[in-house]
Steps between C-alpha positions, in 0.01 A plus 500: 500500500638900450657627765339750702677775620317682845377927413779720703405680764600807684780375714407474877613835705534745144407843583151609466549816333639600210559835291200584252746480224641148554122404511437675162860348354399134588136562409636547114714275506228271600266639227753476221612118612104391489467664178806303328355204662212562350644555142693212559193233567336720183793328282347176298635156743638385213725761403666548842523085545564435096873335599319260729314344205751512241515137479901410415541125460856334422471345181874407490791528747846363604685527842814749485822342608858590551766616506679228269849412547725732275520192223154490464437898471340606238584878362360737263677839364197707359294240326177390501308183635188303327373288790216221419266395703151344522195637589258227670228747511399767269361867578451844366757713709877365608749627690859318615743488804842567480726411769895594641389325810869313458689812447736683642492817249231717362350354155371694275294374192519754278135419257292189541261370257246195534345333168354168324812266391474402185805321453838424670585879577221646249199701663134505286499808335318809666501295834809659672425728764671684723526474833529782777574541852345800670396642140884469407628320269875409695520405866763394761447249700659536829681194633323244680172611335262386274294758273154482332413634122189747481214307309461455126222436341540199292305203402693182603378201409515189702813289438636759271927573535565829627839674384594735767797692375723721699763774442824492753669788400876492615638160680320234691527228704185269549508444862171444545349223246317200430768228390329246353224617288432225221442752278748682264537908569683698248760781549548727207807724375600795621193771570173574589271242287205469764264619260606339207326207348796321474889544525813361426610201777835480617401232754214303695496438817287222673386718833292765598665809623368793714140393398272292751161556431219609245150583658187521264168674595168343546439371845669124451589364812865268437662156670890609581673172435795505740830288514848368355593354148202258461248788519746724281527262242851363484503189269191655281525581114651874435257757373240266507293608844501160627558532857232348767343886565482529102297182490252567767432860339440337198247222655331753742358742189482200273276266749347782665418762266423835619519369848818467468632757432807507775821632468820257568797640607860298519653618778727206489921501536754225376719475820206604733477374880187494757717618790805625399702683231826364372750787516752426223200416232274833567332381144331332671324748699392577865371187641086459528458625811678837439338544176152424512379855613649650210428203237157354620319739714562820319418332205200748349158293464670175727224281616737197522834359537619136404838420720723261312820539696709292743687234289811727469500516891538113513748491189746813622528420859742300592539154690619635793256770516209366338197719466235332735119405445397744790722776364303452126147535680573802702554646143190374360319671808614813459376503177189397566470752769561773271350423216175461738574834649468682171184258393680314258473142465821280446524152374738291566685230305726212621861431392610315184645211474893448462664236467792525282548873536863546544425607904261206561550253836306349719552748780352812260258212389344425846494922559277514157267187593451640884434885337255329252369287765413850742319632170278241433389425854518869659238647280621875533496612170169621351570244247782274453653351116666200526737518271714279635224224393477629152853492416613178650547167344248247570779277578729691696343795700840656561585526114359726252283337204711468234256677242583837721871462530632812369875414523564451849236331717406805739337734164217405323454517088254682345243195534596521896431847530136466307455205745540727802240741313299241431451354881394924634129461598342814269208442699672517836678781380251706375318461830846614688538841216150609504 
């Protein structure tokens, strides 16, 4: 309920008189503060509470991460990048988030454009736009900070690539990126080519810099799926969208129709960990905990989270200091807890199989079995997937089928990830998003 705040009163033992003139003074003051109240509640509802209803969904996003080690470190010297990504729900106004959330300098994008890809780095004709910050068309991004684009009023269509191209005028590092994106970017020449519908390439590059999100209007609600290399796709076909988020946003508007119309957004990092971050691969980003404010919960239109994350806890830690089954549900509780705080509903999905992963033995093994065991018998998740079930062999419920091997036991294929789609409840779900 509001809160209710008690009427002052005179304060006990204040004088009882007063000079005429201070009476007159705080009589029109008074009279002028009751009249611009009154002007104010004249002013339509709407108008003064418009940014309340704007209805921003996420209809793509990434999670920053960074700084890479100085081998990995990408750098531009005044060029210009084409970014691709897909859009897993369409609307008529668009807007994107820029981030420098990883650096340690001031970046400054000196012109950003959004448009319909056509082809490799080639935008549809007449479907560039530009994109402004405050009504300008450069900004600097402080470090540490993330900044949004004003809107543009665009039609986007569902499942249509987006080429997001920006200007970085002088040299850059890309401390703050996306490594593994599945998707080829492209990185022109020399100069200022944001608005261009195409340019010359000097290179691609297979992440996403600086960009982590692109919000359409319309009112959508989204599912934020959350978690390491399985949920970003590692061992699925490049430029292809065939990650396990990619699926599901497929089957939702395909099986559903208008109902489901629902936003997906990968907020998932090779490398990532549940409860901690590994300090000599920062690629792979803050670890769940630390991030899920920022990735999940800020998330615009987030009615829902699915939490895929805890097999690189049990594969990184070591035997001496194994991560322990008590440790891993902790984590899962805090999540809960505030994803519940917020009124979002989370799912929750048990580990993978993997045997034959270069870090599997029977100690991680037993930690994996007793996590999955917690999952399916606690019942704290508004919903839980057992994927565990759906990629296992028949045979051997430690192994991964063989029809989902990607290359190394632990990452599905293409046909694993569409399993994992596959097995989501859109019923269940729908229930949890609207």
């Amino acid at each position: 309920m509001p809160l209710v705040y008690p009427r002052p009163t005179s304060a006990p033992g204040a004088p009882a008189t007063a000079s005429n003139a201070s009476h007159r003074s705080r009589r029109r003051f008074l009279e002028s503060g009751a009249a611009l109240a009154g002007a104010l509640a004249a002013a339509p509802a709407a108008l003064a509470q418009s940014w309340r209803n704007d209805g921003w969904c996420a209809t793509w996003g990434c999670a920053p991460a960074g700084p890479p080690p100085a081998a990995s470190l990408l750098n531009f010297s005044g060029q210009t990048l084409r970014l691709v990504v897909r859009a897993s729900i369409g609307g008529t106004r668009v807007r994107v988030r820029l981030s420098n959330e990883m650096g340690s300098t001031p970046l400054t994008i000196g012109a950003a454009q959004i448009g319909l890809r056509n082809s490799g780095a080639y935008v549809i004709a007449g479907s560039n736009l530009p994109l402004t910050f405050g009504g300008r068309s450069a900004v600097t991004i402080r470090p540490g900070a993330p900044v949004v684009s004003d809107p543009v009023f665009m039609a986007v269509p569902a499942f249509t690539d987006l080429a997001i191209s920006l200007y970085l005028p002088g040299n850059v590092a890309a401390t703050t990126y996306h490594r593994d994106a599945w998707q080829a970017g492209y990185v022109s020449t020399a100069g200022n080519f944001a608005a261009n519908t195409s340019f010359t390439v000097s290179r691609t590059i297979a992440s996403w810099p600086f960009l982590t999100e692109v919000d359409v209007g319309g009112g959508a609600g989204c599912v934020v799926a959350i978690g390491d290399s399985i949920t970003d796709g590692q061992g699925s076909s490049t430029n292809l969208n065939r990650r396990w988020p990619d699926y599901l946003a497929r089957r939702l508007q395909a099986e559903l129709g208008a109902a489901g119309r629902i936003g997906v957004v990968n907020r998932g990092i090779a490398g990532n960990q549940l409860l901690e971050d590994i300090p000599t691969a920062m690629q792979g980003g803050h670890d769940v905990l630390e991030r899920f404010d920022r990735d999940v919960l800020a998330t615009p239109g987030v009615r829902a989270v699915i939490v895929f994350s805890g097999i690189n806890d049990i594969v990184y830690s070591s035997g001496a200091n194994l991560v322990q089954i008590d440790e891993l549900v902790a984590g899962y509780r805090q999540l809960i807890a505030r994803a519940h705080a917020r009124g979002v509903a989370i799912l929750g999905a048990t580990l993978p199989p993997m045997e034959g992963f270069v870090y599997y033995n029977a100690a991680r093994e037993g930690v994996r079995q007793g996590v999955n065991s917690w999952l399916r018998s606690a019942n704290e998740f508004d919903t839980l997937l057992d994927w565990d079930m759906v990629l296992r062999d028949p045979d051997n419920h430690r192994r991964l089928r063989s029809a989902y091997n990607s290359r190394d036991w632990l990452h599905p294929n293409d046909l694993g990830y569409e399993a994992l789609a596959e097995a989501v409840p859109l019923g269940e779900l729908l229930s949890l998003v609207t």
